[in-house]
Structure formats: C-alpha cells, structure tokens
N, C-alpha and C positions, 0 to 999 in steps of 0.2 A: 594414607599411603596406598589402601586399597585400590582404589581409583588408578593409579600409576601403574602398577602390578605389573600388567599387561605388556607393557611399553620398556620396560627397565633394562631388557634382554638387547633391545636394535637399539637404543639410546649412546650403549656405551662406546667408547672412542678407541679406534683401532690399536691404537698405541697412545702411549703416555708423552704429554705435553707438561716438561716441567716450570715452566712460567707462568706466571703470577696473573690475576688479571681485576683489577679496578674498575666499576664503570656503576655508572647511572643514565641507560640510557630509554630510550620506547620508542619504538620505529620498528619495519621490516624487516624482517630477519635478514634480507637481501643485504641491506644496507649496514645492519649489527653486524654483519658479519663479514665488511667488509673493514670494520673499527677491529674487532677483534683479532684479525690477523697480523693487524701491526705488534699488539701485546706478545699475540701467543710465537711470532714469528712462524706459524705457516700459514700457507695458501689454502684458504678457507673458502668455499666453493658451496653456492647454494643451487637446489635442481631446481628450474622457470616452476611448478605446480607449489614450491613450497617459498620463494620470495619473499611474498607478499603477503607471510602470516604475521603478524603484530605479534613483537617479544617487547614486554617490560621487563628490563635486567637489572637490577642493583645490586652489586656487591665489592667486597672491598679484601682484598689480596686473598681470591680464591683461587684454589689450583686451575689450570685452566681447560685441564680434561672433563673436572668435574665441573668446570661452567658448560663445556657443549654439551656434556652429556644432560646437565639439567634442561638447554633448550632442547633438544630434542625429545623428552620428557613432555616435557607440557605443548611439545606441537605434534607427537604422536609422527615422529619421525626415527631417522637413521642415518646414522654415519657411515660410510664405506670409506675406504680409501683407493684411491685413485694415483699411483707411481707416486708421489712425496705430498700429493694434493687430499685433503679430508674434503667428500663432498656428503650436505646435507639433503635425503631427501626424500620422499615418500610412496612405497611402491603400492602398487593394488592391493596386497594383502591388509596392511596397515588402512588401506581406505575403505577396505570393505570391514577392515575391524568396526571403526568409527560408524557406518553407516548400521552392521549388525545389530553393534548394542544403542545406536540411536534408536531406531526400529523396533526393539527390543521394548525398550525403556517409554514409549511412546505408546506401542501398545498393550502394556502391563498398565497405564494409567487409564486408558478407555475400554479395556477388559473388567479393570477393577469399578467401574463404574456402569456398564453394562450388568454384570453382576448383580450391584446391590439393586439395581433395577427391574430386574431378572425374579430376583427373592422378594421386590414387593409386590410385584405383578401376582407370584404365586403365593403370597400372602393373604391376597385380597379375594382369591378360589374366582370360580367362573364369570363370565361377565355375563350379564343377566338384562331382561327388559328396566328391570326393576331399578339397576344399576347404570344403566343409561338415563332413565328419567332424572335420577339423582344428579347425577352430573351435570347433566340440561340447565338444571334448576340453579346449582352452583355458579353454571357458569354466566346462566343471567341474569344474577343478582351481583357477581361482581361486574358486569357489564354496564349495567343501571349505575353503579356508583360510579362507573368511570364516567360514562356519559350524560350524568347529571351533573357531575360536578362537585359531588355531596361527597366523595371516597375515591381513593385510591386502591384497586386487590394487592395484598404483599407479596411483594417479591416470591415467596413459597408460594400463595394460590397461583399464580404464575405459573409454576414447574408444575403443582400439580394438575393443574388443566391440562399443560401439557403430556403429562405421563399418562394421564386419563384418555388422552384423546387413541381413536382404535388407531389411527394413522403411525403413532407413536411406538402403539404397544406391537405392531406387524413390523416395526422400524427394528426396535429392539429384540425380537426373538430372531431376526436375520442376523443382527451384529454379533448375537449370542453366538453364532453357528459359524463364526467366520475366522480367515486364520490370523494370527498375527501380523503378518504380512500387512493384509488388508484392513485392520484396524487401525495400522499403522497409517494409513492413507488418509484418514479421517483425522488424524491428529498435525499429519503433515501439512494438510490447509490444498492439497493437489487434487484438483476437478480430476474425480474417477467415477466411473460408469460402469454398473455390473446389470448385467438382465441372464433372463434365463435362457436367451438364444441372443449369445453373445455374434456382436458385429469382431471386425477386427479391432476397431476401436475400444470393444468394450471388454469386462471382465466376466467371467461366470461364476451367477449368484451360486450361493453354498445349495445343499440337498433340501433344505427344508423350507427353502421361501418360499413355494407354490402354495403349500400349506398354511404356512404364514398370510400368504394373501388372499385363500382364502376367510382365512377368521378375520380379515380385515375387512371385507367385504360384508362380511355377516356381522360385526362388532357394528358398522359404521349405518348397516342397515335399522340396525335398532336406533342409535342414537339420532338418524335422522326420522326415524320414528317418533321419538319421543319431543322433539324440536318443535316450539311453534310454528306456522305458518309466515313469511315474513311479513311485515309493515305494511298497507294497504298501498302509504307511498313511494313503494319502489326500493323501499331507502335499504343500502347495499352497508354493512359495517363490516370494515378489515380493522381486525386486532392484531399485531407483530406482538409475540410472547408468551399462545399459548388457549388462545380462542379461535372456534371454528378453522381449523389447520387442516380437516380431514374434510373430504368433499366425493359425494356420490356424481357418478357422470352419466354420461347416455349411454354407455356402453353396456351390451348383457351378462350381466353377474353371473349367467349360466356357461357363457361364451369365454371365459378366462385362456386369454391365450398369451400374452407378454408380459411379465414385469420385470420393472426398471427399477434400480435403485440408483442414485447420483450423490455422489458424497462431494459435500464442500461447496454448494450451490445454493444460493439464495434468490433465484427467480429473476436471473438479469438486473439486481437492485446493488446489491454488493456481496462479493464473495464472505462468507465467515465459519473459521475452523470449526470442525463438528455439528454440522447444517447436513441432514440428510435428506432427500427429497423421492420419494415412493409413488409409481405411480402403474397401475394395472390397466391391460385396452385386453377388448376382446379380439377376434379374430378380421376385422374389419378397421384395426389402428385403435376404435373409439374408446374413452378413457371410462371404463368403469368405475374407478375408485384411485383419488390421490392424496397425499399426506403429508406432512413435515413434520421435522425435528429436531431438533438441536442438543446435543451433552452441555451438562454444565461444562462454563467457561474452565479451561484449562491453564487459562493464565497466569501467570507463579504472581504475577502483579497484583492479586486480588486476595495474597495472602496476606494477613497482619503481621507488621514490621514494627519489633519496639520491646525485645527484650533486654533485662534489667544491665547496664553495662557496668563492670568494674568501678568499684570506688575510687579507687587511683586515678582510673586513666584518665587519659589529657586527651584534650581535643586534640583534632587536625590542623596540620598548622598549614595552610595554604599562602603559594606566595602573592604580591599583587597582582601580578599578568594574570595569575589563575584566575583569582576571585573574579577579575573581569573576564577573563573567557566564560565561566560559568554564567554569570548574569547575561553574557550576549546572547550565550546557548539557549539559556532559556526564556529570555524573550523573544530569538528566533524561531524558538519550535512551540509557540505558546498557538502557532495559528497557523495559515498557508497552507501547503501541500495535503490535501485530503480531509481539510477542515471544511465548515461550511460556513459557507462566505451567502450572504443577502443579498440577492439580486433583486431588481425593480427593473419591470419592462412595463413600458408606457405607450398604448396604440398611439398617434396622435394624426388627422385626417384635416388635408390641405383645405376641405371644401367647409363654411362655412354651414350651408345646408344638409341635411341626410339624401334629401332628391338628388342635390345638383354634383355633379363629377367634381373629384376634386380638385383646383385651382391648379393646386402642384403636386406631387407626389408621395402620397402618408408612409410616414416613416415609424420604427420602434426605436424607443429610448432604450438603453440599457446599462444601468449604472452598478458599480459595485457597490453595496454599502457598507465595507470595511476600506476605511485610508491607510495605506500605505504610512509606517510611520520608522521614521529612519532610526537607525540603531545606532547610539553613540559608540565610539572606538577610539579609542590612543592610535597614535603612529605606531606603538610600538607591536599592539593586537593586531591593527590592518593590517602592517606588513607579514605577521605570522599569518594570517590567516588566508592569505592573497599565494601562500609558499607550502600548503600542507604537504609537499612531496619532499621538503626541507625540513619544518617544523611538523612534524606530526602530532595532528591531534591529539593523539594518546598522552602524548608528552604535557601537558597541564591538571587535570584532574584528576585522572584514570595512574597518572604517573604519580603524582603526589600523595593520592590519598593511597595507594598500593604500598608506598614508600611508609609510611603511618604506622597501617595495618600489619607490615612485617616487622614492624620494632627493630632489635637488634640482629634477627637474622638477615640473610643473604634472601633475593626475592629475584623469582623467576615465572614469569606470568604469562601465556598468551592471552592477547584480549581481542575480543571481536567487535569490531568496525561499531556495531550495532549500539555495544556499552556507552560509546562516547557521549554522546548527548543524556539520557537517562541519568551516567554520573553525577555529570555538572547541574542537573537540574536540582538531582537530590543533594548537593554540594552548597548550591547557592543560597545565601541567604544567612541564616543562623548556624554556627558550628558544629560540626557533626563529630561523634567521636567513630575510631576503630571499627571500635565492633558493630557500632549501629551500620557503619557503610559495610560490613562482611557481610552481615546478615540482609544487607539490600541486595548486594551482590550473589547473595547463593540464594535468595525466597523469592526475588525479584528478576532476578536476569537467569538463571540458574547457571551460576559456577559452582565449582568444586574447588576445596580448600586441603593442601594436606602439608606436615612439617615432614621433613625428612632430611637430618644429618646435620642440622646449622643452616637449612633453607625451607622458604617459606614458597611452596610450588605452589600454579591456579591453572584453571583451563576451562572453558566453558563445556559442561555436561551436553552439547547437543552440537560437536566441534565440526561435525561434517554438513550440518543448516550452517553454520556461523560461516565458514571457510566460503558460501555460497550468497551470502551478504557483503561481499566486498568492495568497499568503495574505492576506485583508480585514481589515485591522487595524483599524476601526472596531469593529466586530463582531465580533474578536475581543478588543479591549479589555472590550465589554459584557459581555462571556461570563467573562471574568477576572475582572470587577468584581465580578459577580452571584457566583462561586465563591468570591471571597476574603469577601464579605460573607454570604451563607449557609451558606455548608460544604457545599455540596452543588450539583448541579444537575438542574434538572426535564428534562423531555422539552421542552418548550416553549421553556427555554432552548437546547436544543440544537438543535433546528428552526429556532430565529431563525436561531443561526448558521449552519447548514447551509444555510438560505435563501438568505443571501449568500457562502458559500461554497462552490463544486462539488466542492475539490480536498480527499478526505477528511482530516482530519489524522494526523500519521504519528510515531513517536518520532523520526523526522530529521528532522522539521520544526520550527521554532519552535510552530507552532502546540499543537503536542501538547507541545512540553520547554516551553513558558510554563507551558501549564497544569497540568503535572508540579512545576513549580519551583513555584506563589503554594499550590496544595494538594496533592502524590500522591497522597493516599484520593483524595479527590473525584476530581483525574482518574485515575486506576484504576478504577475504578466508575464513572461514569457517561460518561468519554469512551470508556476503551479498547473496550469492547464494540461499539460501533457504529462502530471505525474502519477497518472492512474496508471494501474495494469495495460491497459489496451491501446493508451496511447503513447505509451511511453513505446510499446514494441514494434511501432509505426515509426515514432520518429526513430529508432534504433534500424529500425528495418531500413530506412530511407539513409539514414547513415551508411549501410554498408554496401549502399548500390555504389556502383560505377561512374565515374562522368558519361560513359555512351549511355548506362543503363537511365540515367537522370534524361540524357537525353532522348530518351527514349518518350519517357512520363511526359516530358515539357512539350512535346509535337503532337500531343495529344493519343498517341499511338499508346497500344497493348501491350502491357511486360509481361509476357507470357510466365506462367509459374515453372515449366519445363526445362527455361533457361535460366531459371536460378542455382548460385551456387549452394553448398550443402547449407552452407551458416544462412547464407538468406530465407530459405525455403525452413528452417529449424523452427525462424522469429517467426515468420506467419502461420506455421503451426502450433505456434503455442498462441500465438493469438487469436487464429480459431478456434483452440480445445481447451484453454486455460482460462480467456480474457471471462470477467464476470458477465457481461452483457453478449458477447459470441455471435453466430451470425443470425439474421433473421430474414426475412423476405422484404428484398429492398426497391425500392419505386422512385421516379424523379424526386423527389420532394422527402424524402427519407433524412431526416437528419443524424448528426453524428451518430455513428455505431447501430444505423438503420432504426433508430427510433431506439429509446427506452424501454424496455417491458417490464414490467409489474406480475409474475405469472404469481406468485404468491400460491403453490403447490398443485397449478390449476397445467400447468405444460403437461401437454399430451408426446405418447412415444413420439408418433409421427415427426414433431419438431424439434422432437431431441436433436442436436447438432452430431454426437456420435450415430443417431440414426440414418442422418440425410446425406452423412457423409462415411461411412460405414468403412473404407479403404485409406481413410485418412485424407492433404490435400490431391484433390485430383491434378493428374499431369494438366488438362486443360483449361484450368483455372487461369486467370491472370488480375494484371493491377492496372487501374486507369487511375489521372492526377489530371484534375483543370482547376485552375487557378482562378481569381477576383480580387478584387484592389481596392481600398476604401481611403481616403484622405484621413489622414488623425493628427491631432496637434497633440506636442508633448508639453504639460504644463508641470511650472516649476514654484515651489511654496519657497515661503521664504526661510522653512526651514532646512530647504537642499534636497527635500522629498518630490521623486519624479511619479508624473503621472501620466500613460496616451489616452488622451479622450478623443471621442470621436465629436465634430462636429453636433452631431444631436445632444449629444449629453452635456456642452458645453452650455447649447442654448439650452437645457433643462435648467442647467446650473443656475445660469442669467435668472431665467423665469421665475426661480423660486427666490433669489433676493428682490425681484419685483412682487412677488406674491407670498410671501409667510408662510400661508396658509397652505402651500401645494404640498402634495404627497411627498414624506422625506422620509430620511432612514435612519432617523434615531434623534436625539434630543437637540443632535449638534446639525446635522443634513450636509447635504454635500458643497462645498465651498471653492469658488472657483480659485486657480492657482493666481500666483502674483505674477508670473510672466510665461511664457509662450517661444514655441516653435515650432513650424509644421515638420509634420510627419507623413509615413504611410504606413501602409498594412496589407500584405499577400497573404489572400485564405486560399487554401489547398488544400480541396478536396478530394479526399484518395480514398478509391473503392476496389474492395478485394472481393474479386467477384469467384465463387468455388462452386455455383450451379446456378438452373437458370433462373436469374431474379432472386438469386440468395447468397446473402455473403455480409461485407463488414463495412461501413461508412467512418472512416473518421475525417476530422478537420484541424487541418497543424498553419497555423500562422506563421508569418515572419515579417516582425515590424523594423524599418527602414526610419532610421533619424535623419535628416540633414545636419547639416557640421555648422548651419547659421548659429548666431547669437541670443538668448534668451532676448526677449522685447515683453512691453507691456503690452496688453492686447489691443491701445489702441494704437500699434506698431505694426500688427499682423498683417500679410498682402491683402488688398485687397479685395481680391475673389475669395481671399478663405473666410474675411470677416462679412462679405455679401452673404457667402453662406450657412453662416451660421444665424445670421439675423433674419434669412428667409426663412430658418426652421425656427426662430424665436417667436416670430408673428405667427406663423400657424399651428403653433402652443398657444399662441395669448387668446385667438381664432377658438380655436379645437376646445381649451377649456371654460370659454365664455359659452358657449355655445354646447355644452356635453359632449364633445368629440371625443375628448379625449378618454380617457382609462387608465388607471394604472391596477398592477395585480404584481403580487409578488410571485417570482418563480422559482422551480424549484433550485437546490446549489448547484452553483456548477463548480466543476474542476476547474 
C-alpha cells in the first residue's frame, strides 16, 4: 500500500457514483473509459497525455467510484470534474512526482554500488609500483588462457581487472562526488557529457575530477610501466570486459587541461546502460590518458526467479488463443530486430586472369544466413493480431495471468507496452503458477504489488520510462494491414509509422514480434534494418517531412536545418547526440552512419560530437537524399515464406547446388525458392551534414513488388534470367580460377 500513499489524495472521485460496475477488460484507458460510462451512467472523459496508458480491469459488482478511483491509482492520475463531466488526467506535478522518485530510485541503486566500490578501493590503501606489476601479471595470465584456448577468466576476474584498472578507479571516485541527479543519468542509459569546461552541450564535472585525473594519470603511468613491451609481430589484442581499458596517449601529463567524462557510450559500437568513458587532453586537444568502465549490470532480469510456491496453488489456466499468442510471441522475438544475423559477402571478378580487365563487371554477393521461417497462426490469432488497436495485446497473457494472480480479489493493473512479449515468453510452454509469474513481474520487469480493500492494485516501479515506451496501435495496426496485404513494405509505409511512433521497434516488443508473426520475410527485410537507434530516427525524421519538404530531398536540392519545424529539428538532434555511432568525418565513399568506429576508450576531446558541436545543431546544417535502384526478384518457398534476392545471390544460390562444396552458411546453406517474381529496390542515401565534412550517413531502402504471378524460374523474363546466368558464369570463372573470396562480415541491422 505504501507504494500508492502518494497518489490516494488526486485518485479520489469528485462525487459519488452509485452504480455498480462489472467488467474484465485490458486496453487504454481512453477506450475503458469509454465502456465504463455506459455502467457508471456518466460522461467519462480522458485528458490526450493519459489515453493511452494500458488498465487491466477485473472486477465484479464494484462501486463504481471505487473503480476510478482505483484507475487512477495505479496510473498516478486524477479526477476533476468538469459541469456534470469526470475528466481523467495528469498534471505536471503528478509527472514530476513519477520522474522524482524514478530519479531517486535509480540513483540510490548506482550510489549503492559506487559505494561498495569506493570501500574496496580504500580497502586495498595506496596503489603502488609493486601493485601495478601485480595486476600486470594477473591480467596476463588470464589473457594466455583465453588466447590459448586452454581457459576461460571467471566472470569475477572480469570485474576485477576491471576495478583494478586506474581508468576505472579515476571513474569511480568522480561518480563518488556526483549528485543524484547525475547518477541518475548513468542508469537511465541517456548519452551525457560532463567536462570541466563544460560546452553548452555538456554538463559540469563535480570539484574533485581534476584530481581524480590526475591519480589516473600517475596510477596508469606505473601500470604501463610495469606492461611488457608488445609482440615483436605487431599483433594488437582488444579484450571487451575488463583488459587493457585504460591507455596512455601523446599528450603531456604535465600539460592537463580538459577532462571529459561520457556516460552511456560505448565507442560507436553499441550503446550499454552504465558504460562510462574518461578521457584527459592537454592543452593542445591531445589525449593524454583514456579509460572505461561499466557498473554491474542493473538489470532486474539477471536476478534468480524461483521461490518456493504455495502447496495448494493451481496453475494458470490459460485459454487456447492465448497459449497460441504466447508461442507466436516467442518464436517472434526469438531473433530479428537487433539480433545478429550472418552475413557472407562474396568478391566475385568478371575476368578470368588477374592481368586482364574484367570481361564484365565484379560484383559482391551478399546473403543472409538466417531464412526467414513463417510463423503458423489460426484465422482466429491473425485476425487479432492484424487489429491491436481493437484486440489489445494486453488482453491475452498479461490479462489472463493478472486475472490468476488476483484470485478472488478485484484487480486493477497498469501495464507497460514493454511487459507484453516478456510475459508470453515466460508463459509459454510448461504451466506456470501465480506466484512464480509475481515474482517474474516484480524481480524481472520491476512492478509493484499491493492489496488494498478487496483489490489487488499493480504498476510498474519506473512509470514515467514505461509511459515513454509506448507502442501506437492504430499505426501499427496500418502497418500490419498494409504487410499482410502487400507482402512487403515501402519506405513510406514505414515513415507513416515512425511518424507516430518515436519508440524504434524491438524483437521484445510487440511491435516488432506482430510484425514478425502476420509476415517474417517482410519483417526481416524491411523492418529489422532500420530498427536501431539511428536509423529508426531517420526513417521517423523522413516521415515528418512535407510533400514540398520530400520534394525537396528528391531534386537533389539542400533541406536546410533552419527550415525545420520544432519536431523535425528535435529527431536530428537526438540523432546527433543520442544515436550510438553519432557523427564522424564523412567522405564520398563513407558508408552508413559515416563508417563504423571501434574507439574502444581511445576517442580524443577533439572528436567528442558535444565538442565539435558545442551549441547544439547548427542553424546551417542541412540534409541531402540521392537515391539508386537495383533489380531484385522476390522468391517464394513452398512453404509461403517470402524472400527479395538480388540477382547475385540467386546465381550464388544456383552455384552452390552445382558445387556442394562452395562457401555455405550452416549445415543446411542457402536454398533457392520454388517460384519467382521480379522486384525492385530504392536505396537512399541521406546525409545530415552539421559541419564541414562531419555529420551522419544513413541508408533506408524501399522495396517495390510487382502485382505479377509467382512462376517457376524457368518462367522469369528473359533479361532477368540473362542476368543472373551472366553472374552465374563469372562465379563458375572467379572460383575456378581463385577470383573469388568469400569472408564473413560483420552483423548487420
């Protein structure tokens, strides 16, 4: 009940409502609350900020004052009344409640860890020459076991290489010094930027870093002291976890003039909560001394789930729809969006000779090597699933098992968007009792549980992130509809939805496992690519342009950043200040996102992005888009699973049932479809240029079907089967001859 305390006072209903009210329902409050006015006989009114929180309601002839009041309750809301009208709805106090003690609560958890961190630093007394060597030695002896092959270091020598390292221990006596606020930042997973001669962009470090860095400087001097010489051959070793993290630069340790801390940065590789990155230049930019560090993981997922449940109790009794939504879910969210997926890119060279030019023009292969594999569904799941703005998700798992868990009480739950998939995953399969799914729910997702009066109240512990995960089911229903009825999706479609939604989609979301379960070709292909941070805020960016503004991009002309409105200018700033990869110095030949960097604690001030852009986006910025076209045929298996290949990959396909023996990607290798239609594909490439030669490159496709008939391929037009049998020969050419290559690359989105 404690939990609720807070909220009890704005919860309660202006006046008493004597009717009764019945219901089992899980949906929007928007839409509850348009059921409940029939019951309650008034005019039930929700404010647009609070619509679209998810209430699971069950109860059975409750007063019906004491039913709003309980929704209000668990969505940290308020009643007013309005001339004969109750409206629900949430003012700023109420949301800077939520945000406070989120804030709070997040960091008393990286304080308390700091801390114990703190106490063994100072456990351990001075750090010494003697105490470097030591280290040295530890850490290259667990390096020889990894690199031999002979041992794995445990998960602990791990952390404690890490704690050891000076980069860490100069990490930690900064966070010591800092407010809550700001530890809060590090737990929230939000790129922040603190130095000691803060930009606009940046924050100002606490009193004590200068000093801090310098015992980092002196700590890092000894242990590169005490460090062998490297390998006579060159040979460069990156450990991620906790070896060689700290690194001395050119810069003069006498010369200390800037340092930078970066919380929530992981060196343009991927962002990950509690990643802090340290880095000192003297007076000249040049990096004297840089560092990492990571908190342990914070994630309630990594606690043990599995105490003793009641002798009595019964299982969950789930209905059929459900069992099957659960199993869809989690075969939908078992891969895809932000997994990694196996690529094979294959040189392949027209010319028979290495001297002589090549005959025709050397192409790259590049195949996925995970197949698309279709998700069985009843009529009766597809049509829920194709309607979640009708059927909400909520309403199978998260509804059922909530229904379980309250036994005979009345139950009144907000749930976030985010729970839905998680549930059904831990749902599916073997029966689960009660208590096991509470305790998944409150160690796992972190909810709060309280009784109070004949009801069984929930609400997730971190309501003001949850409220900020929200998936638009209208919009994503169009988006389903359009996939289940085209077999594909355009760019356009994808912008719509990105338009009304900010929150990228994710394999642990509904939003990505719907569109995994109605098609997986289509969503493989046209959602997972663009479902990272940076690309997602491009296609959403591109959604909120204009028809003029579009045409602007398409004539090859400049969209100046000047003439954007406030929301479009919002999304490219957080794409230059948020995305994990950010801008870098971009050149013709720059690939997506200006190339990949690997800084691995090694980024100097100078390339900090809050350094080069220190005002935020410049008024003079703008966005260029030019476009390219590729032919692709879409191939269809005989089990209904689609796939767009490009001509090259088809004749790869070919080539390797002529040859066994060729480079494949796993036991089963890639297998050509049973039937055929050609296609296309528009790549567009948009460049957000914010200084000279710096800025952001992404690449967003849009694949184009024809409305023809599946055929066998020896049905195909004829110039598309010419060319694929010209790239098939100079595969048979290229690998008779060594031309060819293949190498695996790295995953792509």
């Amino acid at each position: 009940m404690k939990a609720f305390a807070s909220f009890l006072l704005c919860s309660s209903v202006p006046f008493s409502l004597a009717q009764t009210i019945t219901t089992s329902s899980a949906m929007p409050v928007g839409r509850l609350l348009e059921d409940l006015s029939k019951q309650s006989g008034r005019h039930l009114q929700c404010a647009p900020k609070v619509k679209d929180d998810v209430v699971v309601l069950s109860c059975k002839d409750a007063q019906a004052d004491d039913v709003l009041a309980r929704i209000a309750t668990v969505l940290h809301a308020q009643w007013t009344r309005s001339g004969e009208n109750l409206v629900l709805s949430r003012d700023s106090n109420l949301v800077n409640a939520d945000l406070k003690a989120e804030t709070a609560a997040a960091a008393a958890r990286v304080r308390a860890e700091v801390t114990s961190l703190i106490t063994k630093m100072e456990a351990e007394g001075a750090f010494t020459p003697e105490k470097a060597k030591k280290i040295v030695q530890g850490n290259e002896k667990a390096m020889e076991a990894i690199m031999s092959g002979t041992g794995r270091a445990p998960a602990q020598q791990f952390q404690t290489n890490m704690l050891n390292s000076a980069g860490s221990r100069a990490i930690v006596r900064m966070l010591a010094s800092m407010s809550d606020r700001d530890l809060a930042q590090l737990a929230a997973g939000r790129r922040t930027v603190y130095s000691n001669r803060p930009s606009r962009m940046q924050m100002p470090l606490p009193g004590n870093a200068f000093e801090a860095a310098k015992t980092f400087v002196r700590e890092q001097q000894m242990i590169a002291a005490a460090t062998p010489p490297p390998p006579s051959t060159g040979e460069q070793r990156i450990v991620i976890g906790g070896f060689a993290d700290s690194h001395l630069g050119e810069g003069d340790p006498k010369d200390i003039s800037t340092v930078m801390l970066v919380m929530n940065d992981n060196g343009g590789f991927m962002r990950s909560n509690g990643s802090v990155r340290l880095v000192i230049a003297d007076s000249k930019g040049r990096t004297v001394c840089s560092g990492g560090f990571a908190l342990p993981s914070q994630n309630a997922m990594t606690q043990t789930i599995g105490s003793k449940a009641p002798a009595d109790e019964q299982a969950i009794s789930l209905s059929p729809l459900t069992k099957e939504f659960d199993h869809a879910m989690a075969l939908a969210s078992g891969g895809g969006a932000g997994g990694q997926r196996r690529v094979m890119a294959l040189a392949v060279s027209g010319s028979s000779t290495s001297a002589a030019p090549p005959a025709s023009p050397s192409f790259v292969v590049r195949l996925d090597g995970e197949k698309s594999v279709p998700i069985p569904l009843s009529e009766d799941l597809r049509k829920a699933l194709l309607s979640p703005q009708t059927v909400d998700p909520t309403s199978f798992s998260v509804k059922e098992g909530l229904a379980a868990l309250a036994g005979a009480t009345n139950l009144c739950a907000h749930v976030p968007d985010g729970a839905v998939v998680p549930v059904a995953r831990f749902l599916d399969g073997e029966s689960k009792k009660p208590s096991a799914l509470r305790q998944f729910l409150e160690k796992a997702q972190g909810w709060s549980f309280s009784q109070d009066g004949g009801w069984t109240l929930s609400q997730p512990t971190s309501a003001w992130s949850a409220r900020n995960q929200h998936v638009a089911r209208v919009a994503l229903a169009n988006l389903l509809q359009t996939e289940s009825r085209k077999k594909a999706l355009s760019l356009s479609d994808l912008a719509a939805f990105a338009a009304a939604q900010p929150k990228a989609p994710a394999s642990s979301d509904f939003d990505y496992a719907y569109a995994k379960a109605i098609d997986s070709a289509v969503a493989d292909e046209a959602l997972s690519p663009v479902s990272g941070e940076g690309e997602w805020l491009f296609v959403r960016f591109y959604g909120l342009l204009s028809p003029a503004q579009r045409q602007v991009l398409a004539s090859n002309a400049r969209l100046e950043l000047r003439n954007l409105t406030p929301d479009q200018a919002a999304v490219l700033s957080e794409e230059v200040f948020q995305s994990p990869d950010g801008p870098s110095t971009m050149g013709p030949q720059s690939g997506p996102g200006g190339g990949m960097r690997f800084t691995f604690a090694g980024q100097s001030v100078t390339e900090e992005r809050t350094f080069q852009l220190p005002n935020g986006l410049p008024s003079n910025g703008y966005v260029t888009m030019r476009g390219g076209s590729q032919n692709l045929i879409q191939g269809k298996d005989a089990d209904g699973g689609m796939k767009s290949l490009s001509p090259e990959a088809i004749a790869f396909q070919k080539y390797q049932q002529e040859n066994p023996s060729a480079p494949s990607f796993g036991p089963d290798g890639p297998t050509l479809p049973n039937f055929f239609r050609p296609a296309s594909q528009n790549t567009y490439t948009m460049d957000l240029l914010v200084g000279e030669n710096y800025g952001i490159r992404r690449q967003l496709q849009d694949t184009s079907i024809a409305n023809g008939e599946f055929v066998t391929y020896d049905r195909l037009p004829k110039d598309v089967k010419d060319n694929i049998e010209q790239k098939l020969q100079m595969l048979r050419e290229g690998m008779r001859n060594g031309g060819g290559r293949g190498r695996t690359v790295p995953p792509q989105n």
